[in-house]
C-alpha positions in Angstrom: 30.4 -178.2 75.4 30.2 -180.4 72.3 28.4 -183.9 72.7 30.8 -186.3 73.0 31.8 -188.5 70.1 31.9 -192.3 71.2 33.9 -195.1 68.9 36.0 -198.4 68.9 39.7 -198.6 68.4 41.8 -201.1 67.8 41.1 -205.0 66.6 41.0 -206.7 70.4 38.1 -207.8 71.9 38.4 -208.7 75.3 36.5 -211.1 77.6 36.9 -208.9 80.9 39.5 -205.5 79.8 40.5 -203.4 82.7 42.9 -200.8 83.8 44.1 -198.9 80.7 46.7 -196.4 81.3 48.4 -194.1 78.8 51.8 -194.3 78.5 53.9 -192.4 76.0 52.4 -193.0 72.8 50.4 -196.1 73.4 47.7 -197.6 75.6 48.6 -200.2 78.2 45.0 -202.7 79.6 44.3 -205.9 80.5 42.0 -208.8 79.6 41.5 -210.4 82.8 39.3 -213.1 82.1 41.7 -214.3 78.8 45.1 -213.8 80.8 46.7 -211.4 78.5 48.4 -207.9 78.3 47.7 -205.5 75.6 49.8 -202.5 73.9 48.0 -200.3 71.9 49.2 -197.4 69.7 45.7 -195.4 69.0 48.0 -193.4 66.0 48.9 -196.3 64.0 46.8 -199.1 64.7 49.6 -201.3 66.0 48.3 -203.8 68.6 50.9 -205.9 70.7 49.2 -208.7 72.8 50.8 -210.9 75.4 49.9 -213.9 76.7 50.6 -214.1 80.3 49.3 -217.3 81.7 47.4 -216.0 84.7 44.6 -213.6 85.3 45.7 -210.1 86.0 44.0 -207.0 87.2 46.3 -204.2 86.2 49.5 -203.2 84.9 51.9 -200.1 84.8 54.8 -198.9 83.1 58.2 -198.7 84.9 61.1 -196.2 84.6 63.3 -199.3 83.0 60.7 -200.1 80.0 59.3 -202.9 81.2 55.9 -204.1 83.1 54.9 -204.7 86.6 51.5 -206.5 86.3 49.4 -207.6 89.8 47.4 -211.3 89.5 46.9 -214.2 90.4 50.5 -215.0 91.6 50.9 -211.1 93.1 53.1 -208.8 92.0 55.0 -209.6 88.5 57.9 -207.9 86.4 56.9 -208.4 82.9 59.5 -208.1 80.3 57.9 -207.3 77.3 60.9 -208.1 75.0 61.3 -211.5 76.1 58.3 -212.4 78.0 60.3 -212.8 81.0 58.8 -212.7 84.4 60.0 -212.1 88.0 58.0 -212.6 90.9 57.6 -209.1 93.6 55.5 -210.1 96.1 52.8 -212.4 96.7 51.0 -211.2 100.0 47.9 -213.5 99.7 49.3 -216.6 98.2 47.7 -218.6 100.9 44.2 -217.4 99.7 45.2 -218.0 96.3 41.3 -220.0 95.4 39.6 -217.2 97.2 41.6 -214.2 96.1 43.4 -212.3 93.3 44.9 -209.0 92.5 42.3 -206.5 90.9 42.6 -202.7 90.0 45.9 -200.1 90.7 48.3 -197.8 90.1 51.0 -195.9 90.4 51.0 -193.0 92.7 53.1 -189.6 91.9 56.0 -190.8 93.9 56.4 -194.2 91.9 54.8 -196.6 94.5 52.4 -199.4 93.0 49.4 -199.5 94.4 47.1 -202.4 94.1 44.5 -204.2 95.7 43.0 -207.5 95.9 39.5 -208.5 95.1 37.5 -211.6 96.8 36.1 -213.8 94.3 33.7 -216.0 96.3 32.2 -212.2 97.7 33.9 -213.2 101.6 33.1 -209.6 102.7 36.3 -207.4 104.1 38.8 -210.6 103.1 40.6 -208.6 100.4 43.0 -205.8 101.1 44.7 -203.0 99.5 49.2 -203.3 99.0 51.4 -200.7 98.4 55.4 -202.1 96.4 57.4 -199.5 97.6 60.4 -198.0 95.2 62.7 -200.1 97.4 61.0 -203.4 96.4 59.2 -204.4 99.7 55.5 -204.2 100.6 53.0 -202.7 102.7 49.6 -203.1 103.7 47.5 -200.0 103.2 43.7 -200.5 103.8 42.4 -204.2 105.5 39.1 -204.9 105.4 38.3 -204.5 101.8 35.8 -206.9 99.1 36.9 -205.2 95.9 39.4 -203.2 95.8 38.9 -201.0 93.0 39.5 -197.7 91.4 42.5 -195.4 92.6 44.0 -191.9 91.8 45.7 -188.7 93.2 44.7 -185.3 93.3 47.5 -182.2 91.1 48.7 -181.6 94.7 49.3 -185.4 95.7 47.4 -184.1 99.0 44.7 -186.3 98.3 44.2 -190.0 97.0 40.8 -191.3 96.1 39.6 -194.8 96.3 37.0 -197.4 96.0 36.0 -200.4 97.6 33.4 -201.4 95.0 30.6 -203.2 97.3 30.5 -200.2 100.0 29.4 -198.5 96.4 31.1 -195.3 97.7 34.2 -193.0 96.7 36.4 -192.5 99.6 39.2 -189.5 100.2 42.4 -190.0 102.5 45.0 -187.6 102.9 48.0 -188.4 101.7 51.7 -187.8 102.5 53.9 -187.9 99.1 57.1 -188.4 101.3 56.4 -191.4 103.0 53.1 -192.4 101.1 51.1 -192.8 104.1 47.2 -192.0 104.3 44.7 -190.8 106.9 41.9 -189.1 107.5 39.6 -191.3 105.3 36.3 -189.9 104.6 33.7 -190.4 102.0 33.2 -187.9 99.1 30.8 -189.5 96.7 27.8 -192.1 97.8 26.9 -193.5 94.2 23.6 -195.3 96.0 22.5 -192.2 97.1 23.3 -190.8 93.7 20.6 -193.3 91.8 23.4 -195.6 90.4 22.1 -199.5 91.0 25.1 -200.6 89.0 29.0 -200.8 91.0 31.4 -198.1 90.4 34.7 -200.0 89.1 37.8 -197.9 87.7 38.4 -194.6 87.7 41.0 -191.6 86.7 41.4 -187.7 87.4 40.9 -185.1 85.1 43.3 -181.9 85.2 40.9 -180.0 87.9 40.6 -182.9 89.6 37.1 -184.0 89.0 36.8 -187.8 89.1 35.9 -190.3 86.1 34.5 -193.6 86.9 33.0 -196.6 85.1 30.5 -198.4 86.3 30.2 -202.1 86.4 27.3 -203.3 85.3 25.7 -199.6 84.5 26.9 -199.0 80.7 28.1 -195.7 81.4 31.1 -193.2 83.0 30.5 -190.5 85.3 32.0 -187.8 86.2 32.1 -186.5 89.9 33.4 -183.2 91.8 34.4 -184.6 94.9 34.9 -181.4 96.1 30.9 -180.1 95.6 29.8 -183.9 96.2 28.0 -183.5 92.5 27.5 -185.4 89.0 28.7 -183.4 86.8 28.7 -185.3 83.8 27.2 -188.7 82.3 28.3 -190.7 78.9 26.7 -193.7 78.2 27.8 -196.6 76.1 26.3 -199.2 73.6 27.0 -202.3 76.3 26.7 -202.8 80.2 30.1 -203.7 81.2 32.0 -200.7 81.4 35.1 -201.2 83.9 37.8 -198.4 83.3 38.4 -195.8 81.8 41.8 -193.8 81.3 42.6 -190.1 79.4 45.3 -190.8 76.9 46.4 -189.3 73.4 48.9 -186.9 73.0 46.9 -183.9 74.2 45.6 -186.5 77.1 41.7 -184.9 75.9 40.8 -188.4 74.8 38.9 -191.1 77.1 39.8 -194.6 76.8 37.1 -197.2 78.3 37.8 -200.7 78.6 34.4 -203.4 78.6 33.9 -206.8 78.8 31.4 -209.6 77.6 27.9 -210.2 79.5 26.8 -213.6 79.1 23.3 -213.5 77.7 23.5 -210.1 75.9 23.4 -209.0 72.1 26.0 -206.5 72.2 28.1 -206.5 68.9 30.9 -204.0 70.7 31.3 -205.4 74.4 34.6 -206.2 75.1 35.8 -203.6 72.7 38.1 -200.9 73.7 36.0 -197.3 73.6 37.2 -193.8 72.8 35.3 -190.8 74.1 36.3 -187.7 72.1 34.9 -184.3 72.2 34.7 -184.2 76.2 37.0 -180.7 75.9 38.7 -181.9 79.1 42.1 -183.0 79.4 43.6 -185.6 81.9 46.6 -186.0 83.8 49.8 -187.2 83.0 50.2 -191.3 84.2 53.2 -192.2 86.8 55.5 -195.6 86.3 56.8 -197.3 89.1 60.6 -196.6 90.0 61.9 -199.6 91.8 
């Protein structure tokens, strides 16, 4: 294999970007931290960015060419052409000081999947939400800190998920039809691995090896959760990696969102990455159809 090629792209830097996601021709993230939604087109350069008043921790695509972003105020439908918003679902409005929506995604049957993350660390207080195609809401997973990285296997058999504290990649088997899970069970023990830093998002390649970006570590690691085994490690020029997303129009190029650590020299943090070269391809992204 080549050695991967590791650059910048596009003009935004961002405080805290998470959650990119390939969509069409463009990149979809978020800066959490500055309360805004960003549209990138890799090809052209053209960068879109919205401000959206609240912190978010993810955003998808929809089937009707809009936006469904989770925050501070739950679950939102973004209009991108006039900034209009409509309110979902807001599940933990009561712990609104404590909590707020963090990482997610849509699963292969157009559910949105997203989970909340405590922000004064109140172990097992956050929890992981499911918006159904219909428009209502379930709880998934209770008991959760922060709720983190998610993706399916090319069979939708399987859906992969972390908790960040438990510092741990879990499996459940899971039921396309009705989108339940079961059987959960842990595939990948990044402790155990050497990893002091916190795994944070994470995609699927096209043989289902996992990608995930670790918090605090400066780097993104690839994982057979099959085999239990590293099977790859890139490391980039700053310590606050947080996402990371396959995109382009072959889907063989890996998007990495940062953000800014406060006491470090880092001239690129909070830039958006692109990891070239890897000569592996990633799966296509899934919008939510309610």
């Amino acid at each position: 294999m080549t050695t991967p090629t590791i650059t910048t792209i596009g003009k935004y830097t961002a405080l805290w970007g998470e959650t990119p996601i390939w969509w069409q021709d463009h990149l979809l993230y978020v800066d959490t931290n500055d309360k805004r939604l960003i549209k990138l087109n890799p090809e052209t350069g053209e960068e879109t960015v919205w401000e959206i008043g609240e912190r978010i921790g993810t955003v998808v695509p929809t089937t009707t060419n809009d936006y469904i972003y989770a925050g501070d105020t739950g679950f939102i439908r973004f209009n991108p052409e006039t900034a209009a918003k409509a309110n979902l679902a807001d599940p933990e409005a009561e712990l609104r000081d404590a909590n707020r929506f963090n990482d997610g995604k849509c699963d292969p049957a157009g559910r949105f999947w997203a989970g909340t993350i405590s922000l004064v660390k109140n172990e097992g207080t956050a929890n992981l939400y499911c918006l159904e195609t219909d428009g209502s809401l379930s709880l998934k997973i209770s008991n959760v800190t922060n709720s983190n990285g998610i993706c399916w296997s090319a069979d939708a058999k399987t859906m992969f998920y972390i908790d960040t504290p438990t510092k741990t990649i879990r499996a459940y088997d899971y039921n396309l039809a009705s989108g339940a899970i079961s059987n959960p069970r842990m595939v990948i023990d990044t402790a155990e691995k050497g990893y002091a830093s916190s795994p944070d998002g994470m995609t699927i390649d096209a043989d289902d090896n996992l990608w995930v970006a670790f918090c605090h570590g400066g780097c993104v690691v690839c994982f057979d959760p099959v085999k239990n085994k590293e099977l790859l490690r890139v490391d980039l020029p700053c310590i606050e990696t947080t996402a990371c997303a396959f995109g382009g129009p072959n889907l063989d190029r890996l998007f990495v969102t940062t953000g800014l650590k406060p006491g470090y020299d880092e001239p690129d943090a909070g830039k958006l990455f692109v990891i070239d070269g890897l000569g592996i391809k990633g799966v296509p992204a899934f919008a939510y159809k309610g």
